[in-house]
C-alpha angles and dihedrals in degrees: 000000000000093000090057092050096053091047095054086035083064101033086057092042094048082049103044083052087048096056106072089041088055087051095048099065091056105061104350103083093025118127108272115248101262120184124198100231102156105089086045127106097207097187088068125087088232095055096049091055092038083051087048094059097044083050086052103044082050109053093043080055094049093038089046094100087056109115101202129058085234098064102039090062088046093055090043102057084039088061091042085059108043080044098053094044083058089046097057095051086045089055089046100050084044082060100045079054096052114099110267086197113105124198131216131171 
């Protein structure tokens, strides 16, 4: 009886070792989301879309590896996010650069 119990004692611990290595090859190693902003003008509205449809292309590239439907939405709208918080400091840094000196005749 003692016998049966370490050895399902070991089987559920080797498992239980096996699990986030399992995990690890999924994700984990997976290409970040990158998205080409330079050539851009983000405080366009064409650059922003232009910029939409880059985010979105990128994250069904980086969500791609997800099995069910579930997670795959999950991970896209992660990504959106992540994406769209970037997009806003890069918004922000193109208008610093912008020139603050105004013309008149």
């Amino acid at each position: 009886m003692n016998n049966l119990t370490n050895t399902i004692s070991s089987a559920a611990m080797l498992a239980l070792a096996v699990l986030p290595i399992a995990a690890l090859s999924t994700t984990a190693f997976a290409a970040p989301a990158t998205v080409k902003v330079a050539d851009l003008n983000l405080s366009t509205v064409e650059g922003i879309a232009t910029f939409q449809q880059r985010a979105d292309f990128a994250a069904r590239r980086f969500c791609s590896a997800e099995l069910s439907l579930s997670a795959r939405a999950n991970c896209h709208k992660g990504v959106q996010v992540e994406l769209n918080e970037k997009m806003v400091a890069m918004r922000t840094a193109q208008a610093e650069r912008l020139p603050t000196t105004l013309a008149a005749r």
